[in-house]
N, C-alpha and C positions, 0 to 999 in steps of 0.2 A: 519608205518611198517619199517620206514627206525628209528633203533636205534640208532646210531651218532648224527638226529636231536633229535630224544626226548629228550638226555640226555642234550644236550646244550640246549635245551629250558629249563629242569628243573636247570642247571647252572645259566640261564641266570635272571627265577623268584625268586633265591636265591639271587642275586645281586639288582635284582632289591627290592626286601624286608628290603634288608640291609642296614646298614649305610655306604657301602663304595660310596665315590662321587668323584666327579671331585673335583682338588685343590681350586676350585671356589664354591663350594656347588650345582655344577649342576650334571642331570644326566649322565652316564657314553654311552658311547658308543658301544654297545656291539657287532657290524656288524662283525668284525674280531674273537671274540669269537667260540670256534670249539671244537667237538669235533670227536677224531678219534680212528683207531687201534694204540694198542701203536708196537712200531718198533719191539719192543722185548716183543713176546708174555708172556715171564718171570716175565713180570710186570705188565701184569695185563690185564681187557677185552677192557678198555675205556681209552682214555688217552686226559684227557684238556689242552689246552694253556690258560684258561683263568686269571689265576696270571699274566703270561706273559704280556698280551697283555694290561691289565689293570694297572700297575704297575705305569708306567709313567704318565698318565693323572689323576691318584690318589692320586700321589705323594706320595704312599708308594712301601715299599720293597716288592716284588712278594712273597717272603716267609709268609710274615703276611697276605696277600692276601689269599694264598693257605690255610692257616691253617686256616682261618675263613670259605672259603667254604667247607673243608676238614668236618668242622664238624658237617655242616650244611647237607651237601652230605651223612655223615654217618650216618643222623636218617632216609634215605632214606630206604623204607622196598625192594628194590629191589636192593638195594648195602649191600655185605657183607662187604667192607674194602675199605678204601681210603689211600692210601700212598703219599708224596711230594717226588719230585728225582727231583736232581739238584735246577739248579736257582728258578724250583718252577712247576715244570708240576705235573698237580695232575692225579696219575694212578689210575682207579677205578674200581675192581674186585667185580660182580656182583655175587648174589645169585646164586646157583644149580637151583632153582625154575623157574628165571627168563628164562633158557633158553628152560623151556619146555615150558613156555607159550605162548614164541616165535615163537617158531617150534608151537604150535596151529596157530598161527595165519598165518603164513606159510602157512599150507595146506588147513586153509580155505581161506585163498588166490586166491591158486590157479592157473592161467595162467598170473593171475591179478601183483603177485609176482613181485615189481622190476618194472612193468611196469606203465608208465605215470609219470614216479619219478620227472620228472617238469611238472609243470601245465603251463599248458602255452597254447595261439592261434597263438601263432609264426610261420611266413611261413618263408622256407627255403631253397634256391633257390644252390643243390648242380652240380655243373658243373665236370664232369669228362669222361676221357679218349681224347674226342676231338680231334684224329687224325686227321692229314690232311686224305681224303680218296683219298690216293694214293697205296695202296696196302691192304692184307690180314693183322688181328692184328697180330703183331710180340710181342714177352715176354715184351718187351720193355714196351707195353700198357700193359700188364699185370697186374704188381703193381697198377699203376696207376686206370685201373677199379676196383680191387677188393677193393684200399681203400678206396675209394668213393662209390661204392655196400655199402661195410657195413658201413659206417659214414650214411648212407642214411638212412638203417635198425635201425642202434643205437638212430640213432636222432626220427625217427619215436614210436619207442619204449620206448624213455625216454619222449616221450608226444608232440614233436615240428610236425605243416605239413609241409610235404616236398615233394620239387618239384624237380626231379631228371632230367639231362639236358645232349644233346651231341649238341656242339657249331661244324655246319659243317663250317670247313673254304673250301669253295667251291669258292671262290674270291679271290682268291694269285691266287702269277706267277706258285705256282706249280703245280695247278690242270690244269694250261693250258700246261705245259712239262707232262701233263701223258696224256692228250688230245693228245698233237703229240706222245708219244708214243703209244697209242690207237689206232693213224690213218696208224701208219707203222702196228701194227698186223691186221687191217680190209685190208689195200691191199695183206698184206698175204695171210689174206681169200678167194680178190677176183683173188687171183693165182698169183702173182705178187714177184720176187723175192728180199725181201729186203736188205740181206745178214747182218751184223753184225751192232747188234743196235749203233747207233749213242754213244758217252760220252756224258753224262749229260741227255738221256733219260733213264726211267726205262725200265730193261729190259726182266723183272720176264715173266713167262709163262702164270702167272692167267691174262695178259691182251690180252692173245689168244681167249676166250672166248667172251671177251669184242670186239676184232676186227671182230669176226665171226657174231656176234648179230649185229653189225653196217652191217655188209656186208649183212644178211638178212632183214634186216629193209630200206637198201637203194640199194642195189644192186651196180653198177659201179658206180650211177653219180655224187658220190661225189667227183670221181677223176678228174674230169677236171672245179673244183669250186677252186679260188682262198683259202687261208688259210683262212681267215678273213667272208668267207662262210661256207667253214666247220666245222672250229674248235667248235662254238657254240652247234653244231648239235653234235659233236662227243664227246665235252665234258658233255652236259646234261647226253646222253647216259652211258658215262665211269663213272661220281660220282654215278649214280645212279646204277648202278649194284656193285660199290665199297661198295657204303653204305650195300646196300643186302647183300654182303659180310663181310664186318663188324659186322651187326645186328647178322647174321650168328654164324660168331667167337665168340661175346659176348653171344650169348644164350649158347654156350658149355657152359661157364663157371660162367652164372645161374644170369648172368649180366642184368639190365635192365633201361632203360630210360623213362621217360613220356613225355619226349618234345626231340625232334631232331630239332634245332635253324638253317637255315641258313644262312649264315654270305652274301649271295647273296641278301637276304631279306630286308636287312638293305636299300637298296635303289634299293627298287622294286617298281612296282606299279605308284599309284598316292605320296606315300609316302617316306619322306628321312629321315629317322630315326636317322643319322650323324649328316643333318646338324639339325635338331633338338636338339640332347645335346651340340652342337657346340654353338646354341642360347641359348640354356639355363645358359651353361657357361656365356657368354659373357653378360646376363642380370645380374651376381653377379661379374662384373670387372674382369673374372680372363680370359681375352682373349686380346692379344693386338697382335702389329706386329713391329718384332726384328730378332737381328741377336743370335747365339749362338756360342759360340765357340765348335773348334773342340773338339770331348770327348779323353780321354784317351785311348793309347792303339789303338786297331784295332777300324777303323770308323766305326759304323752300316748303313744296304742300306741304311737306311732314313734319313741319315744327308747331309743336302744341306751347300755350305757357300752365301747365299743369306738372304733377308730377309725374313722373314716367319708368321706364322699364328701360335703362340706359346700359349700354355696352361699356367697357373703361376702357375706349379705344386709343384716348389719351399715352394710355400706359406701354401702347404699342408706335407711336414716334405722332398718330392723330393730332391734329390742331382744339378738337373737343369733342365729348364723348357721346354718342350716340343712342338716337333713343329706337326700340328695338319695336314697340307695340303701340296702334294710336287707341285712341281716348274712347272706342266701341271696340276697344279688345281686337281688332285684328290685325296682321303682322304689316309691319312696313316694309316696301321697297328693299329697304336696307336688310333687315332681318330672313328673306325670301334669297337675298341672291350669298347673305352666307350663309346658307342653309343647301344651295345651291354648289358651292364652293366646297362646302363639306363635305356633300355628296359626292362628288370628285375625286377629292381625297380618300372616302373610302375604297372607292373604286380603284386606289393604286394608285394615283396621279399626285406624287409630289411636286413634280414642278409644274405650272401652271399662267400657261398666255392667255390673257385676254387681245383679243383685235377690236378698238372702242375708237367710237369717232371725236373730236377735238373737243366735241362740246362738253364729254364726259368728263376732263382734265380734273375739275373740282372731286371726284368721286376716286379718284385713285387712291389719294392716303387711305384712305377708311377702309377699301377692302382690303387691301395688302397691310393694314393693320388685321385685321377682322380673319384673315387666311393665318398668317402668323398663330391668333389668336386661337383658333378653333380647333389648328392640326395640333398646337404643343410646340409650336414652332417649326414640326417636320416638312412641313410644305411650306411654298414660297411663289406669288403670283407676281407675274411680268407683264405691264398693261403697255399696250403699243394703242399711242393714238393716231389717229392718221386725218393731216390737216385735209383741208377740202379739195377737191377739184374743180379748176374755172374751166368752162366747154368757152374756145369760140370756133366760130365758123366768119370766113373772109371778113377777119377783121373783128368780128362783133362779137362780146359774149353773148352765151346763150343763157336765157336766165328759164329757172325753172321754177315751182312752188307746186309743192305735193298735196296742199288741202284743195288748192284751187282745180286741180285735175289738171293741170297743165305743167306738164313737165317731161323732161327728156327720159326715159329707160334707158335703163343695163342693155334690154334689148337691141333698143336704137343706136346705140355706138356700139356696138359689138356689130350689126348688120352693115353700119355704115362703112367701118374703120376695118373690119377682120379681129377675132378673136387674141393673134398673136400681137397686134399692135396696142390693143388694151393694156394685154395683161405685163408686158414689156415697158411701156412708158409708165405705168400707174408703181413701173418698181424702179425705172428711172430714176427715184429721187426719192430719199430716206426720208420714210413714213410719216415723220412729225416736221416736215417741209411743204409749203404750198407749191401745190402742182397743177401748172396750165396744161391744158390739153388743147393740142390745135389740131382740126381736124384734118388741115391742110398740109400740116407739117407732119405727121405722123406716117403720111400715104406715099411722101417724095422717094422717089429713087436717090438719095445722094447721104454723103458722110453725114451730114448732118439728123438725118432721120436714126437716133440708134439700132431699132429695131431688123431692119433694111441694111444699115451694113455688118450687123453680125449676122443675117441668114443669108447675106449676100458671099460673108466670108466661109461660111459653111456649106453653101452653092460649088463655091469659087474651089472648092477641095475636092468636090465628089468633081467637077466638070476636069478638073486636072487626072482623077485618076482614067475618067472617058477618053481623056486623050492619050493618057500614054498605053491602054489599051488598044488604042488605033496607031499608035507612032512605035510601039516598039513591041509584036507582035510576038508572044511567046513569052514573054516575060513575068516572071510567077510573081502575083502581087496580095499572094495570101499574107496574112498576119504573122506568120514564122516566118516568111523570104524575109519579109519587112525587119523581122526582128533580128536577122542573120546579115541584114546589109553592111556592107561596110559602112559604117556611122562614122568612124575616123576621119571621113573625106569632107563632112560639114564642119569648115574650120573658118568661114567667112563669117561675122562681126552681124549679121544679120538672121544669119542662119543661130548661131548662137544664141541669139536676143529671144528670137523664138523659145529654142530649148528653156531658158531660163523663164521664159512667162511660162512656161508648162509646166514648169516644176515649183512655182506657186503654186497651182491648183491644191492639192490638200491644205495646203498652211490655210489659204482661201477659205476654203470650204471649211474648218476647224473654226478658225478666227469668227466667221460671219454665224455657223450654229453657235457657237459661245453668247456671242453678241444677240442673237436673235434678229440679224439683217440680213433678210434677202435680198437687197440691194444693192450689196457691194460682189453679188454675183452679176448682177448686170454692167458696173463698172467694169468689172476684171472681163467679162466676154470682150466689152466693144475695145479694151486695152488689146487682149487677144487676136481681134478681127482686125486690132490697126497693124499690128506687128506682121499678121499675117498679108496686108494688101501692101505694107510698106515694101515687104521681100518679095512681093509679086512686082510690084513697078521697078525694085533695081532689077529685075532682070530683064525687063525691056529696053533699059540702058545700056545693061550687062550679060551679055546674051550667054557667057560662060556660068551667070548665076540663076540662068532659068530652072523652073523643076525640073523637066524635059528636055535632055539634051538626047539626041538620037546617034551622037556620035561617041558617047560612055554613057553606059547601061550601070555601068556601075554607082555612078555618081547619079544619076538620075533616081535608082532604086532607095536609096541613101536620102534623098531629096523628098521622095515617095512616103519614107516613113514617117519625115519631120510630120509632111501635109495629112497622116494619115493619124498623126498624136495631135493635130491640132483640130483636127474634124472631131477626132470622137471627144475633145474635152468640151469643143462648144457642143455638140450633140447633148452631151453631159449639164451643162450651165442650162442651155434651153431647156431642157426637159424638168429641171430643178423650176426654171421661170413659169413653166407652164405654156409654152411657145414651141412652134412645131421648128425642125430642123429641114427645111426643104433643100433636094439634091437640085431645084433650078430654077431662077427668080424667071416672074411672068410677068 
């Protein structure tokens, strides 16, 4: 189904048939060989590099390359014309014929369309949002969930199992400063005046609830237990209603996990999961005990100047090597999250996303050294940063700050905006790009809003098929009529345009799981939705190229299926974005 590989496999048995070889008489290598859209629809339907690519290990000129497959290509009965441009790219402009045949095979497709485009039993272990759970999700996690949501949906769809992951770091200093600020709002509760929260505790109101529940749950007698009694008891209590709070905010916006990880776990139990990758390092030489120099710039907490328990993360592409235990014997930061990583790995997860926010950037070598390091090399982690979002409203940003309690939620734009406008603009624009979010501009009815005119274009499909249910009465509009129409009759330069954005869809969908970007499925929708309103406006010009003509059924039915291959691929793209497909804007 996917026509970029067919043509390159019929490129590739043309080569192979031939006499071109390697400068040595051996076979050629054709792995690089491709075929794609050309840039410039002007030239053509299909456009190759394989002159290019072959040129050199053939030791001839790309142009006698091109012109020998050029003419091999053109006794093909589904190529009208092969052209060479430039150094040697062969453009190849297919039959009218070909693209009805396509569009059949299209609709008897069906939901099938674009889906499972890699074959593959690959499990895929995607980590995203991962907050500390010290408050309600702020915009901040925002990005961050939805482009991990949909890499999750993509990768599922393009054929990979995936295992979708929230890593609680419930073991930092921080969950224990939201513990004591948890324990000043429970003596709140139990009528106790605290008067102005401390600097450096949170001071937000959502952990009034959290002090009130501890204060029913224990009554007074927590108050006259040293810290090192309470704090356990009050911090179980405060992640776990944080987390509920979280789950919460992420269900608004249609978010979901199958494993919530905690990073407490790692050395629970009978088991220490730490010092386990800690030995497994250390049984392939890369663990020894040394000093480090100081790093550049601001020191981070975890650098001691003593000797240490250091990783040879160097040896893995690291800028310096890493020290794995501090100076009272317990694990760092570092050592927890590849012991964490490992963990995964046992689990069957070679390949390995992380979804991390901008600030993280400095922290990527080390672990994608440290994963390298701890599988044997069998697994391999992909860190997607995702730069910030600026909120404004009429004109102003909106500024936020999460110690001070004032700040916007996940909540609050998702109530404000609609869930499908979130999750739609926040995939707008490739992950590691600054992204404005205007709350005014997100809501407009017009081409410019993307969100709005690709479910206006999939509106715009189901309302055509309402009407030709009421204009041509009787006329069977099941998915076999559709597939049995005469396709031959869509031979109009528009209609065509169409067919051919639909028959990207796998390459699409293939290309962007490879890649690990869901956001060249929003691209290609609103490309889709343009094509699709473009052939809606010539036929108000051109009344013989409407979908609907009531005076040929034929041509109309034929019309019917284009509209009905391109509903269910945005149908398709949305549901991959995490955005609903509505049959009628309101």
């Amino acid at each position: 189904m996917d026509i970029f590989k067919d043509f390159a496999s019929r490129i590739k048995k043309i080569i192979e048939a031939s006499d071109i070889k390697t400068k040595d008489g051996g076979e050629l290598d054709l792995a690089n060989v491709v075929v794609e859209p050309p840039r410039d629809p002007a030239h053509g339907d299909l456009a190759s590099n394989a002159a290019l690519v072959l040129a050199k290990p053939a030791g001839q000129k790309p142009r006698d390359i091109a012109d020998a497959l050029a003419a091999r290509l053109g006794e093909d009965a589904d190529v009208a014309a092969v052209e060479i441009a430039g150094p040697g790219f062969i453009n190849i402009r297919l039959e009218p014929g070909f693209w009805a045949r396509h569009l059949k095979k299209v609709i008897g497709a069906g939901s099938a369309y674009g889906k499972g485009a890699i074959e593959t039993d690959e499990k895929v272990n995607i980590e995203y949002v991962s907050a500390n759970p010290t408050g309600p999700m702020h915009v901040g996690h925002c990005r961050g969930a939805v482009v991990g949501d949909a890499l999750a949906n993509l990768l599922e769809y393009a054929g990979y199992d995936v295992g979708r992951e929230y890593y609680i770091n419930d073991a930092g200093v921080q969950v224990d400063v939201l513990a004591r600020s948890a324990y000043l709002r429970y003596k709140e509760a139990i009528g106790e005046e605290i008067g102005a929260i401390p600097e450096g505790l949170y001071p937000g109101d959502y952990l009034m609830p959290v002090g009130q529940a501890i204060a029913e749950a224990h009554g007074d007698s927590l108050l006259g237990l040293e810290e090192a009694e309470w704090l356990p008891v009050v911090r179980e209590t405060t992640i776990s209603m944080m987390m509920a709070m979280i789950r919460e905010d992420l269900k608004a916006l249609n978010v979901t996990h199958d494993t919530f990880f905690s990073e407490r776990s790692l050395v629970s139990g009978d088991r220490d999961r730490v010092a386990e990758a800690i030995e497994a390092l250390k049984e392939q030489g890369l663990i020894y005990v040394g000093t480090l120099p100081p790093p550049k710039g601001q020191l981070p907490d975890d650098w001691e100047d003593r000797e240490q328990t250091l990783f040879r993360s160097t040896d893995f592409g690291d800028d310096i090597d890493r020290a794995l235990l501090k100076s009272d014997g317990s694990y760092t930061y570092f050592a927890s999250d590849i012991a964490y990583h490992y963990d995964k790995f046992l689990r069957g997860f070679t390949t390995q996303i992380d979804v991390w926010g901008a600030d993280h950037g400095g922290y990527v070598k080390r672990m994608q050294a440290a994963v390298k390091a701890v599988t044997g090399g069998k697994a391999a982690l992909d860190v997607k940063l995702c730069q910030l979002v600026k909120l404004y409203r009429a004109g102003e940003p909106v500024r936020m700050s999460k110690r001070s309690g004032d700040f916007i939620t996940l909540r609050d734009v998702v109530e404000e905006v609609g869930r499908d406008a979130v999750r739609f603009m926040m995939l707008y624009r490739k992950n590691d790009a600054p992204l404005d979010f205007d709350f005014q501009k997100v809501t407009e009815q017009s081409r410019d809003n993307p969100v709005f005119y690709v479910q206006y274009a999939h509106a715009r499909c189901a309302s055509v098929f309402r009407q030709a249910a009421n204009e041509l009465p009787g006329l069977d509009l099941t998915p076999a009529a559709l597939e049995a129409a005469p396709l031959d009759l869509l031979t109009d330069e528009g209609e065509i345009a169409l067919i051919a954005k639909i028959a990207e869809w796998p390459r699409l969908v293939e290309a962007a799981a490879l890649a690990h970007e869901p956001h060249r499925v929003a691209f290609y929708l609103y490309d889709l939705a343009s094509a699709l309103h473009a052939q809606w406006n010539r036929g108000k010009d051109l009344p013989q190229l409407r979908f609907i003509n009531v005076e040929d059924r034929q041509s109309s039915l034929a019309r019917l299926a284009l509209v009905h291959s391109v509903q269910a691929v945005i149908q398709a793209g949305l549901a991959i974005l995490g955005a609903s497909a509505p049959d009628e804007m309101r």
